[in-house]
N, CA, C and O of each residue as an XYZ file, in Angstrom:
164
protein
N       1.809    -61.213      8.947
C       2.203    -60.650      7.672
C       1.447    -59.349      7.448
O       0.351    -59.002      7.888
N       2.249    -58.760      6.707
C       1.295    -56.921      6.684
C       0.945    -57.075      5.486
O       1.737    -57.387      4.597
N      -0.222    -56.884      5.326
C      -1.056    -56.208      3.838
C      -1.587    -55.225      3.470
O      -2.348    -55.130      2.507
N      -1.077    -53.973      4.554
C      -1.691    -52.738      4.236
C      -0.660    -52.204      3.141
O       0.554    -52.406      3.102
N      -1.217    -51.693      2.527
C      -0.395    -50.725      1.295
C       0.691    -49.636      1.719
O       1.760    -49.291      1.216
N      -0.110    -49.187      2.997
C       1.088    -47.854      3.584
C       1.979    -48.979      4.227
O       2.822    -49.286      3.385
N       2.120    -49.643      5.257
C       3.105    -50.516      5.956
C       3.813    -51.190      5.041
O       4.959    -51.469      5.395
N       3.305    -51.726      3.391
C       4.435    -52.410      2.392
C       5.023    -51.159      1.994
O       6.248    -51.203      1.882
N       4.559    -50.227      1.790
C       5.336    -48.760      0.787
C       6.273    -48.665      2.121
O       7.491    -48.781      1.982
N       5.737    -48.466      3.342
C       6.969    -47.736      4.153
C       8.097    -48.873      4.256
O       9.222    -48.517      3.903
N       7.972    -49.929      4.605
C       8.965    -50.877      4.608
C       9.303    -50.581      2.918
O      10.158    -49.714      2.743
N       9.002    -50.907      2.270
C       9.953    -51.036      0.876
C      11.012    -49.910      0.760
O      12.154    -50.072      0.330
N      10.424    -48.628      1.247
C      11.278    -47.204      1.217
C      12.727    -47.782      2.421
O      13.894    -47.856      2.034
N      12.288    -48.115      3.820
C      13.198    -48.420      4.048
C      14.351    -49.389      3.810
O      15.454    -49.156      4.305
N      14.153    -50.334      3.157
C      14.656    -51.350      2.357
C      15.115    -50.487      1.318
O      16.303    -50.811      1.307
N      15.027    -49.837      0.663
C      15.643    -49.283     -0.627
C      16.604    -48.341      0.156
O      17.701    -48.251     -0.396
N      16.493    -47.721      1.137
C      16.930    -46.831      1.810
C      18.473    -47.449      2.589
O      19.503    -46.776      2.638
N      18.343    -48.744      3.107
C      18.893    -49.288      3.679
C      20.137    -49.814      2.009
O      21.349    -49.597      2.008
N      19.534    -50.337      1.084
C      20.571    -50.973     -0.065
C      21.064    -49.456     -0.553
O      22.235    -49.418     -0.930
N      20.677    -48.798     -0.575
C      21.479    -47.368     -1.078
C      23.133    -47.148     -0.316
O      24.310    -47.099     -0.672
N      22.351    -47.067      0.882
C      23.686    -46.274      1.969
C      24.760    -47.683      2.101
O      25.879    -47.571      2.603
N      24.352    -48.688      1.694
C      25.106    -50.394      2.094
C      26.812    -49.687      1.459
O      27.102    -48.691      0.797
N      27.543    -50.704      2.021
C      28.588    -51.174      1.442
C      28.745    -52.225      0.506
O      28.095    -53.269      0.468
N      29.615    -51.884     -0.208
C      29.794    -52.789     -1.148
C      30.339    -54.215     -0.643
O      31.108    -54.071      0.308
N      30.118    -55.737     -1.080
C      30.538    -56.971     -0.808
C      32.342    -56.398     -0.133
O      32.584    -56.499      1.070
N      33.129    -55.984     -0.870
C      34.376    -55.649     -0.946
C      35.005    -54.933      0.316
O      36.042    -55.301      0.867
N      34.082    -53.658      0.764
C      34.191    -52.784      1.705
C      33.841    -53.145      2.707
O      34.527    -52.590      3.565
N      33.221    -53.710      3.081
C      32.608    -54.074      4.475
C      33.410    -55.285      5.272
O      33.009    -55.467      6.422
N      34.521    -56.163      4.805
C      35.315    -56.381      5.756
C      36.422    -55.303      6.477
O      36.662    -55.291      7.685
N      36.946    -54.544      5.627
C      37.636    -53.504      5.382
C      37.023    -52.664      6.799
O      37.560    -52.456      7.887
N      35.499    -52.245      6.203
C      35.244    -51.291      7.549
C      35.056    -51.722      8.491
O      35.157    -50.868      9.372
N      34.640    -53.335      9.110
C      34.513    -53.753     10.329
C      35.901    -54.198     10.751
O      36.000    -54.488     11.943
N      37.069    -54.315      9.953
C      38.359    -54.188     10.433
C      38.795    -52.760     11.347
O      39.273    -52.740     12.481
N      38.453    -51.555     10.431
C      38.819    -50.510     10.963
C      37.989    -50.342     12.498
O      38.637    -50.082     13.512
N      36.489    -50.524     12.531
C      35.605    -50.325     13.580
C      36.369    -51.149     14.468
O      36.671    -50.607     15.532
N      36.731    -52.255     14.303
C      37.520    -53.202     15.391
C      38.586    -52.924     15.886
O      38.949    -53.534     16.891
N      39.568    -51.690     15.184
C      40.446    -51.376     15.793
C      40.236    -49.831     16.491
O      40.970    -49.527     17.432
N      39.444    -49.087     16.112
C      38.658    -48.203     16.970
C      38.386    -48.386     18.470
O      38.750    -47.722     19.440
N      37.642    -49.477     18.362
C      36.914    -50.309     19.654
C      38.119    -50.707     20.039
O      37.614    -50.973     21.130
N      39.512    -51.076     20.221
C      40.632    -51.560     20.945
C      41.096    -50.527     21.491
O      41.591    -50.563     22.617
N      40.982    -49.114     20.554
C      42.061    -48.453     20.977
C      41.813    -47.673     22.164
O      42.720    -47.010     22.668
């Protein structure tokens, strides 16, 4: 487990970083539909 202050701040940034750019519940079958037909074609 990490208890340094810089290693929780940098993970938390990426975690916030990561829920920003997300898809919504809704969108994300949608886009791994499209990616799946990408990858066929």
């Amino acid at each position: 487990m990490h208890d340094a202050a810089r290693t929780v701040a940098a993970a938390r940034d990426d975690y916030d970083l990561l829920r920003a750019n997300a898809l919504s519940p809704d969108a994300t079958p949608a886009m791994i539909t499209s990616l799946l037909k990408e990858f066929r074609a």
